[in-house]
C-alpha positions as CSV (number, residue, x, y, z in Angstrom):
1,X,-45.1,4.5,0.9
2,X,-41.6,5.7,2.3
3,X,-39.0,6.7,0.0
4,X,-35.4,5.8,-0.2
5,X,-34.1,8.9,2.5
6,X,-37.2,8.2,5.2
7,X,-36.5,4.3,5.0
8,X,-32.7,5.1,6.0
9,X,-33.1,7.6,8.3
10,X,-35.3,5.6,10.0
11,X,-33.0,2.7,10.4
12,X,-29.9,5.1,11.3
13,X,-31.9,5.7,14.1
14,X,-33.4,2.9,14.9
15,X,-29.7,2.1,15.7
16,X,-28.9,5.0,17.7
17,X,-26.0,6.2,15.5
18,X,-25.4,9.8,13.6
19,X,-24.4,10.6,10.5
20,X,-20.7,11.0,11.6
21,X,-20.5,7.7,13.3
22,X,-22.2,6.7,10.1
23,X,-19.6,7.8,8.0
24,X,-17.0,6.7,10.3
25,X,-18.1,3.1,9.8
26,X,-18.9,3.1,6.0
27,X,-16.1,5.1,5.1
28,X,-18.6,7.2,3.0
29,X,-18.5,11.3,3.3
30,X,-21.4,12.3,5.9
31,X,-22.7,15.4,3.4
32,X,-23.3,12.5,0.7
33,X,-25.2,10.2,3.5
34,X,-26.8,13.4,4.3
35,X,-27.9,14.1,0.9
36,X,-29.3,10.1,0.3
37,X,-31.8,10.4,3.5
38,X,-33.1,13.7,1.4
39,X,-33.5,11.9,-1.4
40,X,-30.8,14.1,-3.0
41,X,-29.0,11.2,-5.7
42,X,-27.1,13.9,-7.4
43,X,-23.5,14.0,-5.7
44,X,-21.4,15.1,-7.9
45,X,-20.0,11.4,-9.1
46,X,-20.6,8.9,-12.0
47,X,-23.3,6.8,-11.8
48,X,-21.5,3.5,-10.3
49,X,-19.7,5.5,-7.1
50,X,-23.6,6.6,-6.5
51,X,-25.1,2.9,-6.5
52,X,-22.1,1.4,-4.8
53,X,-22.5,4.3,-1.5
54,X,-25.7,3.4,-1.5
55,X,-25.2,-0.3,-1.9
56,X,-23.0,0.3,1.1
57,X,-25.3,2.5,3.5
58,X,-27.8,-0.1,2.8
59,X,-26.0,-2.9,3.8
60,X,-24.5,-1.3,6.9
61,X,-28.5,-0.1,8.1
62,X,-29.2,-3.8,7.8
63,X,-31.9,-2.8,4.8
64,X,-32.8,-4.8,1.4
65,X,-30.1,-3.4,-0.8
66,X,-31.6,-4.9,-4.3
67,X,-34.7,-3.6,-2.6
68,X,-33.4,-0.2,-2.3
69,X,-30.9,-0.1,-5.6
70,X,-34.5,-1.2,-8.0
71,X,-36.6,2.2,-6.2
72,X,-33.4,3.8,-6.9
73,X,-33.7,2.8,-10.6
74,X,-37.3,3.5,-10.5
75,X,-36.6,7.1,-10.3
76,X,-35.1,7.4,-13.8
77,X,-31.5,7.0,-13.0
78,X,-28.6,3.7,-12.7
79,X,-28.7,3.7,-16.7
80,X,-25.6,3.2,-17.3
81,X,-24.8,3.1,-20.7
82,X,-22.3,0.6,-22.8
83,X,-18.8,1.2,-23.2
84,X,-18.0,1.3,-27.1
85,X,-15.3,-0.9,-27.9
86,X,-11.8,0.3,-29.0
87,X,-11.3,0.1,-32.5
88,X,-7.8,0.6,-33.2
89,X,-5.5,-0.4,-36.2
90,X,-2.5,-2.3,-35.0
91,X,-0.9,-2.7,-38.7
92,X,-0.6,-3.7,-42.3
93,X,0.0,-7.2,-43.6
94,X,1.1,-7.3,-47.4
95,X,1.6,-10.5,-49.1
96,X,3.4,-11.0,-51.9
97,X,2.8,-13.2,-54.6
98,X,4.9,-14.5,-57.1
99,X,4.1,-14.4,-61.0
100,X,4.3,-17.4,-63.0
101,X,7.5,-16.5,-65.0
102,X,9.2,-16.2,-62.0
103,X,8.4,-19.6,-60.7
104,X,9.4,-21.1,-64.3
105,X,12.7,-19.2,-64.0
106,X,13.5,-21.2,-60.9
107,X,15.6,-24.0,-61.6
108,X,14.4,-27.5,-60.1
109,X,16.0,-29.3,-57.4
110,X,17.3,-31.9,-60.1
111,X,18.7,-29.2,-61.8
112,X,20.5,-27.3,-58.8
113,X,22.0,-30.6,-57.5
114,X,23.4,-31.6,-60.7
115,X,25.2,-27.3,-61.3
116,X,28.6,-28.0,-59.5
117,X,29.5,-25.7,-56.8
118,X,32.2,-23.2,-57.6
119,X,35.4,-24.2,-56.7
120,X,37.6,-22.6,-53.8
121,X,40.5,-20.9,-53.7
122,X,43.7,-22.8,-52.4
123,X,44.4,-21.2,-49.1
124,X,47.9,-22.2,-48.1
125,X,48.5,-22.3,-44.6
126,X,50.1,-19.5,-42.5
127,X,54.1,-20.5,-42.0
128,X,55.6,-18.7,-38.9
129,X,59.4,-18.8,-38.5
130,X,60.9,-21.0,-36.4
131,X,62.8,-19.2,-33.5
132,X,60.4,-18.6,-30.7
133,X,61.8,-14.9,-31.0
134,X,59.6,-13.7,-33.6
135,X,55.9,-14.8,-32.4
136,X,52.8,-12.5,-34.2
137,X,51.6,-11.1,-31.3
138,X,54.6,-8.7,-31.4
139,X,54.5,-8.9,-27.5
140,X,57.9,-8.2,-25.6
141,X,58.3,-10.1,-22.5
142,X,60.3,-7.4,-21.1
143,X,57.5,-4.8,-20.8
144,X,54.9,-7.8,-19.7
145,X,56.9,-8.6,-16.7
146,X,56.9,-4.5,-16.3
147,X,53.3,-4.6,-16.1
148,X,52.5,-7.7,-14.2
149,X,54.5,-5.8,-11.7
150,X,53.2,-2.4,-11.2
151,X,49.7,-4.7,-11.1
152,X,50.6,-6.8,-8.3
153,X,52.1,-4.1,-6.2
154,X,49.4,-1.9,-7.2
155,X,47.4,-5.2,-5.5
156,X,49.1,-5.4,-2.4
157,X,48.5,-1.6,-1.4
158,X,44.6,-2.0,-1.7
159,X,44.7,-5.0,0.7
160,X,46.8,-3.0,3.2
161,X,44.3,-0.1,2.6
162,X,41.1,-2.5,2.9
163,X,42.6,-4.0,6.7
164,X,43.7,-0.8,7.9
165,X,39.7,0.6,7.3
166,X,38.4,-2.8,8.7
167,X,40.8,-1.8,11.8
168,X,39.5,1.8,12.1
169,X,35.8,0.8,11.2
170,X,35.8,-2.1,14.3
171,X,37.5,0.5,16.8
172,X,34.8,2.9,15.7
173,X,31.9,0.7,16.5
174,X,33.3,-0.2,19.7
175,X,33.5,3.6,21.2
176,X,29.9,4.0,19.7
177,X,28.7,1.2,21.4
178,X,30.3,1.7,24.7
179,X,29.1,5.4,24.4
180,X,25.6,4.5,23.5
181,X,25.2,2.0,26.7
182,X,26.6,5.1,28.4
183,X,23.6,7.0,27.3
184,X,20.9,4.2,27.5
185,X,21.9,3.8,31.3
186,X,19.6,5.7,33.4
187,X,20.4,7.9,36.2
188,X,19.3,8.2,39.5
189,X,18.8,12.3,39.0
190,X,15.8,11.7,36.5
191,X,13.5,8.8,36.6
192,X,11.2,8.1,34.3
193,X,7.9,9.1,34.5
194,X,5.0,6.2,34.1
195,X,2.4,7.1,31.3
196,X,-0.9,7.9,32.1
197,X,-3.8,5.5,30.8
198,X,-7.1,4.7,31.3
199,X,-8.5,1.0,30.3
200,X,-11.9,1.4,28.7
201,X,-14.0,-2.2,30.5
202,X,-16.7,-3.6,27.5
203,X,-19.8,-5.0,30.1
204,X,-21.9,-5.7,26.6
205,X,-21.4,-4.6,23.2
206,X,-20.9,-1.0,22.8
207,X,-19.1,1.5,20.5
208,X,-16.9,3.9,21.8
209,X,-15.2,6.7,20.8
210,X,-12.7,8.8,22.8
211,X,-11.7,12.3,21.7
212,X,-8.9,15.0,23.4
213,X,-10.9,18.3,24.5
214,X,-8.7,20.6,23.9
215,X,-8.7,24.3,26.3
216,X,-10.9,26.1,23.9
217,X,-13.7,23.3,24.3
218,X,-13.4,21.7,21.2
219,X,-12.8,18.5,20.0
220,X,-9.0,17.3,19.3
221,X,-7.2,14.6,18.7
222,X,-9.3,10.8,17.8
223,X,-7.4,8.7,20.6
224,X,-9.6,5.3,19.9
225,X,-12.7,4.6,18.3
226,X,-14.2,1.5,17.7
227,X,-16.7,-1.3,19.1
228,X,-15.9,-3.7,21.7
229,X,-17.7,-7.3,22.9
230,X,-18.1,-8.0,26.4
231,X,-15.0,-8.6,28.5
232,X,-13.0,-6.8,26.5
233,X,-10.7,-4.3,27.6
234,X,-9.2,-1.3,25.8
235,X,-6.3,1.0,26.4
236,X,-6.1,4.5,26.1
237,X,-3.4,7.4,26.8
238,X,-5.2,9.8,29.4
239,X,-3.0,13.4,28.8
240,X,-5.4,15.7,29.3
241,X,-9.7,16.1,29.7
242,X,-10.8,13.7,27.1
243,X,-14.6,13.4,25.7
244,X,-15.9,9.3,26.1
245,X,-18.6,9.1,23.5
246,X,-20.4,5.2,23.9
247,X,-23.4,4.0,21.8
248,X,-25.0,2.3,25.5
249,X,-23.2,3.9,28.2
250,X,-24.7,1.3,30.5
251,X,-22.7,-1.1,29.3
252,X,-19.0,0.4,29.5
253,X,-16.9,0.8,32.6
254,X,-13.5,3.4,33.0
255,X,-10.9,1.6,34.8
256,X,-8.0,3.4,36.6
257,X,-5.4,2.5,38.8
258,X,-6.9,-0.5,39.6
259,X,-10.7,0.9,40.5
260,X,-13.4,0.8,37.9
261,X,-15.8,3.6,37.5
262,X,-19.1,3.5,35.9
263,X,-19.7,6.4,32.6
264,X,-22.3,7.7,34.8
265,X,-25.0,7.9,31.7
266,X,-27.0,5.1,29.9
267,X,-28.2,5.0,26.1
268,X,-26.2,6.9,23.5
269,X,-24.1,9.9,25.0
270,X,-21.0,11.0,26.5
271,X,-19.6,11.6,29.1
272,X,-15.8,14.2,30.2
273,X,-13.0,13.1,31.9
């Protein structure tokens, strides 16, 4: 009987895919995937991360994952163990309970309706003299006026302030937009220089990646990676000798400048540019 590793090996490459392209697509780290096709469990994380990876790589192999996840559990681990509720005190309650001499002490409603209510004060009304002169706020009119004054001129020089800005502010914008047409219009001395692309041509389903190879022969920069249906065209900066990695080579096509241009490899390979 196969174990959990040979049974996904076995389907990664059934499919023609490595274990980078695998992690690519899961988004799972290719030492862990590594370690699950040697029936190594023990990465390093709690139990759940472990079972969901694996969930995940199942799933993306096409394979039984319940099938997989049980033979997993079979070996003596995915016991996960209950979480002990939180016991924590939030506060005190105290009641307090009256005695029965106090409740005989309190008087009866009969009784507190029938105890007059003691009797206010006479409060005589506040007399003011008559002449309009001698108001309590003790405000002289004189130094109000004197006020109201040094507020409303005090007024008028932030309005004159605010226009003069607003005048200032509109010229401002003007010059910068006059200057920055200036600088957007292009000149006859230098004209621009067309990027150079290739356009990646889909003749089936295939996944491609395309990768800078930089001057020391190694890999650089990831300019596209992905899979594409048939008919369906992709676009890709060309700077510079580029690495074209395709799943079925037979089935993709490099178009430039019009003429397409067959990978010159079948199966799973690449090809340099």
């Amino acid at each position: 009987m196969q174990t959990i590793g040979e049974r996904l090996e076995e389907a990664r490459k059934k499919k023609g895919i490595s274990i980078r392209e695998a992690a690519e697509a899961t988004k799972i780290r290719g030492d862990y995937l590594q370690k699950f096709e040697s029936n190594h469990f023990d990465i390093g994380l709690t139990e759940i991360y472990a079972r969901g990876f694996l969930r995940n790589y199942a799933n993306f192999l096409k394979l039984p994952a319940d099938r997989i996840l049980n033979d997993y559990s079979a070996l003596g681990r995915g016991e996960v163990r209950p979480r002990q509720p939180n016991r924590e005190v939030y506060g005190r309650l105290d009641i307090s309970v009256a005695t029965a001499s106090e409740t005989t002490e309190r008087p009866s409603p009969a009784e507190e309706k029938a105890t007059p209510a003691p009797a206010e004060p006479n409060r005589s009304p506040t007399r003011y003299p008559r002449s309009s002169s001698a108001l309590p706020t003790g405000l002289d009119p004189a130094t109000v006026f004197k006020y109201a004054k040094w507020v409303g001129v005090g007024v008028v020089v932030l309005l004159l302030a605010w226009i003069v800005k607003s005048l200032f502010s509109v010229s401002g914008s003007n010059s910068n937009k006059q200057a920055a047409a200036n600088n957007s219009a292009p000149t006859s001395s230098s004209p621009p220089v067309a990027e150079k692309v290739i356009t990646l041509v889909a003749l089936d389903v295939v996944r491609v990646s395309v990768k800078q190879n930089l001057p020391d022969g190694s890999e650089g920069e990831e300019l596209f990676v992905g899979t594409l249906t048939r008919g369906q065209r992709q676009v890709v900066p060309w700077t510079g000798p580029i690495y074209i990695s395709a799943s079925a080579g037979q089935n993709l096509e490099v178009e430039y400048q019009g003429k397409r241009y067959p990978t010159g490899f079948t199966g799973a390979n690449r090809a340099k540019m």
